[in-house]
C-alpha positions, 0 to 999 in steps of 0.5 A, a space after each residue: 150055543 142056542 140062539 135063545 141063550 145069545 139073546 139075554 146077553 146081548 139084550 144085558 150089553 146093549 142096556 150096559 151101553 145105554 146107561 155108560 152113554 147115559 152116565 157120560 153124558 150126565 158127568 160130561 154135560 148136564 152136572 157141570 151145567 147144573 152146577 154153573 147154574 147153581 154158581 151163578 146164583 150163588 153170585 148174585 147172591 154175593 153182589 145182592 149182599 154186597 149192595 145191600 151192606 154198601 147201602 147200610 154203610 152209607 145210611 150209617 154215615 150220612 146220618 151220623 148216627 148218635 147211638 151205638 148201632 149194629 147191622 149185617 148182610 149175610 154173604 154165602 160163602 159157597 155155591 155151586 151144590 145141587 140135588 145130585 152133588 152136594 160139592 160146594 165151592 167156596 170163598 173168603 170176605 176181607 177187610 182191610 185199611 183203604 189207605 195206610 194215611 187214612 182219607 182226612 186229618 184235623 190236627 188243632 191248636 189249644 192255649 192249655 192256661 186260661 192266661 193268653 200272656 203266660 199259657 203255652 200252647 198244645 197241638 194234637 192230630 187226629 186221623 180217619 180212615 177208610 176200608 175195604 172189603 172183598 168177596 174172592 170166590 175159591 174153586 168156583 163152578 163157573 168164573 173166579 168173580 168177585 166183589 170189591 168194596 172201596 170208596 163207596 162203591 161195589 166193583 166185579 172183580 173178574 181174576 180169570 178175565 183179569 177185568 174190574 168193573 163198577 156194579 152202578 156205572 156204565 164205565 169206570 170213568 163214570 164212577 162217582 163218589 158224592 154218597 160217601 164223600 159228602 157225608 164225612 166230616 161236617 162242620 156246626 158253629 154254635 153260640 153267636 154272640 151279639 158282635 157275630 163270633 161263635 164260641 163253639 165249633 162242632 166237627 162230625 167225622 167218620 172213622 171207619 176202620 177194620 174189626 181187628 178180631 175179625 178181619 177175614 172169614 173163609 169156607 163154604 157155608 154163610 159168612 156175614 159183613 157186620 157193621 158196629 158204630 159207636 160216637 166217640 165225643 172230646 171237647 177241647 177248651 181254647 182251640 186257637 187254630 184247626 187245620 183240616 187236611 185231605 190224606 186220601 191217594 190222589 184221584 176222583 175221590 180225593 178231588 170229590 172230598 175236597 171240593 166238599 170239604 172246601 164248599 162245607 167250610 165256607 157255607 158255615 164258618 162264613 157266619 163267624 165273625 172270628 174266624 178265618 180261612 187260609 188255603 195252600 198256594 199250591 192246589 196240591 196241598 188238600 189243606 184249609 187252616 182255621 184261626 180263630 180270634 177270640 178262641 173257641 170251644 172244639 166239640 170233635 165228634 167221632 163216629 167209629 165205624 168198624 167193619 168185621 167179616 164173621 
C-alpha cells in the first residue's frame, strides 16, 4: 500500500478520537455541570416562591382581611434543562393539616331564652387550624432539597443529607414564631355602658386549612401555591362564659401563642367590668375561661384561609 493512500485514513482516525474524546468529555463533565448549575437555580427559584407566599400568608393574617381575597406565588416545578438537553427533573407542592387538633378552640356558653330563671343553657365548640406546604423536589440534578412550610416559617429540607434547617434563622434554636403567633386570634370588647360592662365581645380568628380540591400537584412545568380568604361572621346572643384554649403540640410555638394569648386577653378584657378571668392551676393546661355578669353579645369573626397547590 502507498503511503499517500495510508495518510487520508490515519488523518480520518485520529479526527474519529478527537471528538469520541470530545463527546466523553462533554457527557462526562461539562452537561452534568450544566445541568447542577441549571438546578440550583431552579431551587432558588423554589425557596424565592416559597418566601414570597410565607410573606403573603402572614400579610393576610396580621391584617385580618375583611374582604374576600386571592393571591399566588408561582413555583417551578422542574429544573435542571439547558440549550443542549432539555431533560427536566421534576417536583411535587403538598398541603396538608398542621395538626389533627388544629392550633387554638373557643368553645361558649349561651342562655337560649330571654328569661334567666327558666331558659337553658347552649354551649358550642369552634376549632382553628394550621397548614403546611412542601415543595419535594423529584430526579434532581444536583441534591434532592426541599422547602417545608410550618408555623410561619420557611425550612430546607435536604433528604439526601437528611438535614432541615430554618431559611431566616442561624439555628433551629433560634426559630421564632411571633409573625404568625401574635396575629391569630384577637380580641375587641365594644358598647361600655356608664357602670363600665361591655355588651359586646368581638373575637378575630384565623382558620387556615387545606384546598380539598387541590391539595397536591406534580410535574415539571410551573406549579403555584394559591391563597383564598373569606370572613365567616356569627353573632351569638346572651353568651354567659368563652373558654379559650391552646390545641397546638407542644413546643415554642405553643409557648409563643400562649403567652400572646394570655397578655392579648388581659389588655382588653381588663377594661369590662363584667368580666371575669380564670386560668387552670396547672400551667399545662393552655386554657383561660371567660365569664361573663351581665351576659354579653359574642360576634365570632372567622377569616377562612385556604391554601391550594394547582
Amino acid at each position: 500500500m502507498k503511503d499517500d493512500a495510508v495518510a487520508p485514513v490515519i488523518a480520518v482516525m485520529l479526527i474519529l478520537a478527537v471528538a469520541v474524546t470530545f463527546f466523553a468529555a462533554w457527557n462526562a463533565y461539562y452537561v452534568p455541570s450544566m445541568k447542577a448549575q441549571s438546578e440550583i437555580n431552579h431551587i432558588k427559584d423554589v425557596e424565592s416562591g416559597f418566601l414570597k407566599f410565607s410573606s403573603d400568608i402572614e400579610n393576610a393574617v396580621s391584617h385580618n382581611l375583611k374582604n374576600n381575597m386571592r393571591l399566588s406565588e408561582t413555583i417551578p416545578l422542574g429544573g435542571g434543562d439547558f440549550t443542549f438537553d432539555p431533560v427536566k427533573s421534576g417536583g411535587e407542592l403538598k398541603v396538608w393539616n398542621a395538626s389533627p387538633d388544629g392550633y387554638f378552640r373557643m368553645n361558649w356558653t349561651n342562655r337560649t331564652g330571654p328569661d334567666p330563671a327558666s331558659s337553658s343553657q347552649s354551649s358550642a365548640d369552634h376549632n382553628s387550624s394550621l397548614v403546611k406546604f412542601s415543595y419535594t423536589p423529584v430526579n434532581n440534578f444536583w441534591q434532592e432539597q426541599g422547602y417545608v412550610w410550618t408555623y410561619g416559617n420557611v425550612y430546607v429540607n435536604n433528604t439526601e443529607r437528611n438535614l432541615v434547617t430554618p431559611l431566616d434563622a442561624t439555628t433551629m434554636a433560634n426559630v421564632t414564631y411571633d409573625g404568625l403567633a401574635r396575629s391569630l386570634v384577637e380580641l375587641e370588647p365594644k358598647a361600655y355602658s356608664s357602670s363600665g360592662d361591655c355588651s359586646v365581645i368581638i373575637i378575630h380568628v384565623i382558620n387556615i386549612t387545606p384546598d380539598p380540591q387541590h391539595a397536591k400537584m406534580s410535574g415539571n412545568g410551573n406549579g403555584m401555591l394559591v391563597l383564598e380568604s373569606s370572613v365567616d361572621p356569627e353573632r351569638i346572643a346572651n353568651v354567659t362564659s368563652i373558654n379559650l384554649s391552646i390545641t397546638a403540640p407542644p413546643g415554642r410555638f405553643n409557648s409563643t401563642f400562649w403567652e400572646y394569648l394570655n397578655t392579648t386577653v388581659n389588655n382588653t378584657v381588663s377594661s369590662c367590668g363584667n368580666v371575669y378571668r380564670n386560668y387552670p392551676p396547672e400551667p399545662t393546661q393552655r386554657e383561660i375561661q371567660l365569664t361573663f355578669n351581665p351576659n354579653v353579645t359574642l360576634i365570632r369573626e372567622t377569616t377562612e384561609i385556604t391554601i391550594g397547590a394547582y
